[in-house]
C-alpha positions in Angstrom: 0.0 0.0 0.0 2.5 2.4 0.7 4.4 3.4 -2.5 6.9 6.1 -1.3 8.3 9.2 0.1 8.4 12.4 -2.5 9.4 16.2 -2.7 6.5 17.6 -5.0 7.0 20.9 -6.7 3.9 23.7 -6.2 1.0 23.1 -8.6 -1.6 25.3 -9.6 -5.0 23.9 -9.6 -8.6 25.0 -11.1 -11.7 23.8 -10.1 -14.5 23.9 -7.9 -14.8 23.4 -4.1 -17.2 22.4 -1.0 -17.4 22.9 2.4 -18.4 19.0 4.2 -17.7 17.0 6.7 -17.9 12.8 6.1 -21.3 12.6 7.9 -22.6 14.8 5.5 -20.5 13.9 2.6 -21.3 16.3 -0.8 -18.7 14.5 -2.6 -20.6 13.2 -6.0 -22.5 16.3 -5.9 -19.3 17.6 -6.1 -18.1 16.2 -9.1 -21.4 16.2 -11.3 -20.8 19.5 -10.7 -17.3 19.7 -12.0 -17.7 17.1 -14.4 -19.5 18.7 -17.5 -17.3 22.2 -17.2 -13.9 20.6 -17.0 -13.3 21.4 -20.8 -13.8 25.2 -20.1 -10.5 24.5 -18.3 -7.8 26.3 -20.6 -3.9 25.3 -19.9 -4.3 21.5 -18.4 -1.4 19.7 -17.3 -1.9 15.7 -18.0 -5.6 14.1 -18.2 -5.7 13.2 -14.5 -8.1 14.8 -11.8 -7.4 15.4 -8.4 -9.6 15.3 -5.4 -8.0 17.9 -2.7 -8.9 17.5 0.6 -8.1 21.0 2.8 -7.9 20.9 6.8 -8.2 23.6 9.3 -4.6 24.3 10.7 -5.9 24.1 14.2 -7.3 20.6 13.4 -5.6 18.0 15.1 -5.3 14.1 13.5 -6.2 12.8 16.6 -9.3 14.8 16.9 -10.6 14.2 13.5 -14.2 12.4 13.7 -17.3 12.4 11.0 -18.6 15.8 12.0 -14.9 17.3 11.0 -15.1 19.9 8.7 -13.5 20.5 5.3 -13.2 21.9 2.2 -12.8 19.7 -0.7 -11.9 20.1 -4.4 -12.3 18.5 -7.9 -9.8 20.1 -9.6 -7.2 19.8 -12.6 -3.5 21.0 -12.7 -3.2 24.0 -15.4 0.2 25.4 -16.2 -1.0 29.0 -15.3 -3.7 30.7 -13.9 -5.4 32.5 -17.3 -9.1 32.6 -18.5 -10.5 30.7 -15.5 -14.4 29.9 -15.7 -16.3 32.2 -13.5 -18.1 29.0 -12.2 -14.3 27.8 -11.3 -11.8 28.8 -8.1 -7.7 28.4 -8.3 -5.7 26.7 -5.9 -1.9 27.2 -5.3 -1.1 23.4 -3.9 2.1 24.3 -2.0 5.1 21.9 -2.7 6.9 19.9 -0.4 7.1 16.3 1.0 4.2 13.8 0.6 3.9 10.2 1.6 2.1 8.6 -1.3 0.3 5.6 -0.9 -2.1 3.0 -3.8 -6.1 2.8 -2.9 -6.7 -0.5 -5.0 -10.5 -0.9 -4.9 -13.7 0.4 -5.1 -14.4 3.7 -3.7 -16.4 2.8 -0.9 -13.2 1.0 0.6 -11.0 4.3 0.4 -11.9 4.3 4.5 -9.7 1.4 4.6 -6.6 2.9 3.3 -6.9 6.0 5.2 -7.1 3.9 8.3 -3.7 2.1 7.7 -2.6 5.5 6.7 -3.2 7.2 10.0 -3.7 4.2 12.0 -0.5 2.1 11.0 1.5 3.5 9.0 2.2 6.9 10.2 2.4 6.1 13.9 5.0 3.5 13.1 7.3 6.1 10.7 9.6 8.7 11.5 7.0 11.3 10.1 4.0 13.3 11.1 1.3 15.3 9.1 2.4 18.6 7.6 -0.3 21.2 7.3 -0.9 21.5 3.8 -3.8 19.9 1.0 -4.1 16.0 1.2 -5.1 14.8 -2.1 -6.2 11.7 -4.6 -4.6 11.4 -8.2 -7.5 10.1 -10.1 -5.9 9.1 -13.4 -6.7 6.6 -16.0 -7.1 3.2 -13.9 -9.5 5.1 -11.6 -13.0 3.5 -11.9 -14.5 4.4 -8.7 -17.5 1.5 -8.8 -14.7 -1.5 -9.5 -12.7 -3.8 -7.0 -9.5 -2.7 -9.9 -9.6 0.7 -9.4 -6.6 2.2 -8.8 -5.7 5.6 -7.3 -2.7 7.3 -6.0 -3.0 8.9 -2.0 -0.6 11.7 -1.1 -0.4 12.8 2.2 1.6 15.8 3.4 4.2 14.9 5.8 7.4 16.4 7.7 10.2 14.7 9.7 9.1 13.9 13.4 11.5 15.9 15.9 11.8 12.9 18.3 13.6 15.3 20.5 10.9 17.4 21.5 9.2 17.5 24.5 
């Protein structure tokens, strides 16, 4: 499941955005919205979508429950921010290191791979979640309704200062 450890460079990012929490999950609402104005998007990078996930800084892991608030995107890379759709919003994703991980399955199991994530994996690394956008690659293998979808996780991470008190 876990793939590996990688310094991403910024990327700029068009598309549109919703406030939710996973009780009250807007998710596919969110993308039917996207869906049919993609190709208004001028200046796309690759084919592949991505599904940004943006956390309050004050939120703590540890804390995080179904009621947790968030704001999530369906977006595209562009190469620059020019002739953006008025029904669309930007997003600078700020570069740095990521922990990227493969969901192999349908969508409904992506619970699962978040829970090794933050239940196994991370507690048992030398690393801890940086404050910045979480977010899906949903490229050309991802067929959210089949047990052979595939989808890369990346997951904003820093160095743990063991030291600390």
């Amino acid at each position: 499941m876990h793939l590996r450890i990688e310094t991403l460079p910024e990327k700029k990012l068009v598309g549109k955005t919703s406030r939710m929490c996973l009780a009250k999950d807007h998710t596919s609402q969110l993308w039917s919205g996207f869906m049919p104005e993609r190709n208004l998007i001028q200046n796309k990078v690759g084919a592949d979508f991505l599904s940004v996930q943006l956390y309050d800084p004050a939120l703590s892991f540890n804390d995080f429950s179904p009621q947790t608030e968030f704001t999530k995107c369906a977006m595209v890379e562009v190469s620059e921010f020019k002739n953006i759709p008025m029904s669309m919003e930007t997003l600078t994703l700020v570069g740095g290191l990521y922990a990227v991980f493969i969901h192999k399955g349908k969508a409904q199991d992506f619970p699962k791979t978040m829970e090794y994530i933050f239940g196994q994996w991370l507690p048992n690394s030398d690393y801890e979640v940086d404050q910045r956008a979480h977010f899906e690659v949903l490229g050309a293998q991802y067929k959210p309704d089949s047990g052979d979808s595939k989808e890369e996780v990346f997951i904003p991470i820093r160095l743990c200062n063991k030291n600390s008190l």
